[in-house]
N, C-alpha and C positions, 0 to 999 in steps of 0.2 A: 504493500500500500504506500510505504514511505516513497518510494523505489519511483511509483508512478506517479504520487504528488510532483515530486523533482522533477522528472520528466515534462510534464505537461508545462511548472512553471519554467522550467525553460522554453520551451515552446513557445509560451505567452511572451515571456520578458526578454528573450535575446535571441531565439533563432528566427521567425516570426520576422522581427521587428525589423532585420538586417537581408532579409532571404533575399527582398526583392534588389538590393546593393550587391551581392554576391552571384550566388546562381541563376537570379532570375537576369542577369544581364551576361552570360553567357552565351554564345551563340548555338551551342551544341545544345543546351539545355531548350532556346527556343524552336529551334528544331525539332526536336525531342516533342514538345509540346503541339508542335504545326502536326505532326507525326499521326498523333494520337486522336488530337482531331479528325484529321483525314480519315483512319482507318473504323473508327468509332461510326462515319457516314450517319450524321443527322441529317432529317431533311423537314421541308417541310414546316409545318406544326408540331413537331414532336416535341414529349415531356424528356428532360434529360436531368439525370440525378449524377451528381457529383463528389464522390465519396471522400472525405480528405480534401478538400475544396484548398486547405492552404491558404496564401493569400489570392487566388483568384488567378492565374496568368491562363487556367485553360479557358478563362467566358473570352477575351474579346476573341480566343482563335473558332469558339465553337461558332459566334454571333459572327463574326466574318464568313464560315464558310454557309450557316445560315441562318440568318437575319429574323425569321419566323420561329426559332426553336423557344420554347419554355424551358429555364434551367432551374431545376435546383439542388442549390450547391449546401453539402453538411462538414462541417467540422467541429473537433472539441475543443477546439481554442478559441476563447473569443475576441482575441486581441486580432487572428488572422482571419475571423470575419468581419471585423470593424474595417480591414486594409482591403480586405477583398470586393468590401463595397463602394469601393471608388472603384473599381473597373467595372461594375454590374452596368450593364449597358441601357436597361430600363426596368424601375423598379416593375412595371405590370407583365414581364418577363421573367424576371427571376426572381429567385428570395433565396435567403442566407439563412440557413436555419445552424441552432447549436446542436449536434445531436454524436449520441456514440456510433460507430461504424456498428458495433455487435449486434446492435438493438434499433434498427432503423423504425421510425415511430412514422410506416407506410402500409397500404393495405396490400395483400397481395397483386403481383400483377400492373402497378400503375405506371412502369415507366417505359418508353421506349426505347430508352437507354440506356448505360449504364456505365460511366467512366470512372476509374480509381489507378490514379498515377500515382505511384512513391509512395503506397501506403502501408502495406501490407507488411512490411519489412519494421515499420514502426508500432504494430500491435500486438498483444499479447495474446490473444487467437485467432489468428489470422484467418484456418478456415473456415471458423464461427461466421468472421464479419462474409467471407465469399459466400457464403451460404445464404446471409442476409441481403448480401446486393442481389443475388439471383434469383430470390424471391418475390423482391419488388420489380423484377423486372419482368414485363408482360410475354406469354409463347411467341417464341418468331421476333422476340428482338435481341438487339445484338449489344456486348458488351466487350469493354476494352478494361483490362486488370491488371497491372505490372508486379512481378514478383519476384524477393530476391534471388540473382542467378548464384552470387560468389558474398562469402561473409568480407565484410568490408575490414579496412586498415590501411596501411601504405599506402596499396596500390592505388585504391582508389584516388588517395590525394594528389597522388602524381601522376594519374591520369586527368585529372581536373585540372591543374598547375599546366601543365603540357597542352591539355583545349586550352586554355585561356591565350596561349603564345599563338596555338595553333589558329587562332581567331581568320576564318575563312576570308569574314567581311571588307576585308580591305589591307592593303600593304603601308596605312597609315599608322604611323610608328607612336603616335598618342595615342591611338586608337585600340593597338596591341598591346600597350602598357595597362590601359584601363583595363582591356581584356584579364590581362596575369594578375592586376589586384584585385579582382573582383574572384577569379580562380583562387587566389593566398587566402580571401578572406572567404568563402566554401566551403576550403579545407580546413579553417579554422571552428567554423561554424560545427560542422562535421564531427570532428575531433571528440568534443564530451558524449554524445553519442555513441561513441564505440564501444562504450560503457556499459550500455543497453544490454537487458539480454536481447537476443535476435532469433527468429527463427530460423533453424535450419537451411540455407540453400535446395534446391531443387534441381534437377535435372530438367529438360525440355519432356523428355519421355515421361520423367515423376508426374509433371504438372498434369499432363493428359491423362496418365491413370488417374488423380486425384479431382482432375476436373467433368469429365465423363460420367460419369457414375449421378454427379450431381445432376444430369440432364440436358447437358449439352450437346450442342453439334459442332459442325464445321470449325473445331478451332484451329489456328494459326499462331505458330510461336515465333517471335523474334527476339534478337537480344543485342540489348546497349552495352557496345562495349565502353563507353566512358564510365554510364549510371550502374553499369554492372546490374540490369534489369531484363526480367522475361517480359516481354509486351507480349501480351496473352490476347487473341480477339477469338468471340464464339459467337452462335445463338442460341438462345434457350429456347427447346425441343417446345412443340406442340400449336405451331400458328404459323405466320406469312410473319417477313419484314415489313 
């Protein structure tokens, strides 16, 4: 209990507060984001739930790629839904709600979508909460879930240190400095974290036996090698997209 008091108020009072100064101005990381969007394919009207909302960097790419989608975005910090509400694109479109990943307070079946980037690796039953996003999510729609591939440490840092130099966007040499302190200060962010217990790693193959079962179909594995993440997309068994 103490364990995840700490936790959280870190969340709230220091990583939270700095994410979007760090990782969120990364180029690999917005990528990463454009990514998820893309393969998540809203369209239309559709309801979209956001698991782990964070501070918000997946709404302007969902409400880019479509302008009609309803989102709603949960997290348990309320400091990174206060930040996540300066990007909400229109309050009669979205809403920010406080809520636990575990325990989604939805009825069966209402979403038609279902996004959770970077989550999974931060909870303490991870396939409790996947369980709960695939409940509320309706037969025949499709979800996007990221899951740890590699237990974090080093590497990670110096894979993120290394994107920041590697900064695609320009051979501007302010521009690539920003990039590496924004990468220093990630890995910094990162750092007390490691501390975490964490769930076991996965294999590509574990995920599909562990995701299967629960009633999905068509899924598709990919994996970040910077974020060291399985980007998981399926649909859940029993209706149309």
């Amino acid at each position: 209990m103490l364990r995840a008091r700490l936790l959280r108020g870190y969340f709230d009072r220091v990583y939270n507060p700095l994410y979007d100064a760090s990782t969120g101005r990364l180029t690999r990381y917005r990528q990463a984001q454009e990514r998820v969007a893309a393969i998540l394919d809203a369209r239309g009207s559709h309801n979209v739930l956001c698991v782990g909302l964070g501070t918000g960097n997946e709404l302007k790419h969902l409400f880019a790629r479509a302008p009609g989608v309803r989102i709603v975005g949960v997290d348990y910090s309320p400091n990174a839904l206060r930040l996540a509400a300066r990007r909400s694109h229109s309050s009669s479109r979205s809403s920010l709600l406080l809520m636990d990943a575990h325990t989604l307070a939805f009825r069966d079946g209402c979403f038609d979508r279902v996004l959770s980037y970077h989550l999974t690796d931060f909870l303490p039953a991870p396939l409790a909460a996947t369980e709960e996003m695939l409940r509320v999510l309706r037969p025949g729609g499709r979800f996007v879930m990221s899951f740890p591939s590699e237990t974090e440490g080093l590497g990670l840092g110096i894979a993120l240190f290394r994107q920041g130099f590697e900064n695609p966007s320009t051979g501007n040499q302010a521009r690539r400095l920003r990039g590496a302190l924004a990468a220093m200060l990630a890995g910094l962010l990162y750092s007390p974290l490691m501390l975490r217990r964490v769930p076991a790693p996965m294999s590509q193959s574990a995920l599909g036996e562990l995701l299967r079962p629960l009633g999905v179909s068509d899924l598709s594995i990919e994996t970040d090698p910077v974020y060291r993440d399985h980007i998981v997309t399926g649909t859940k068994l029993g209706g149309q997209q």
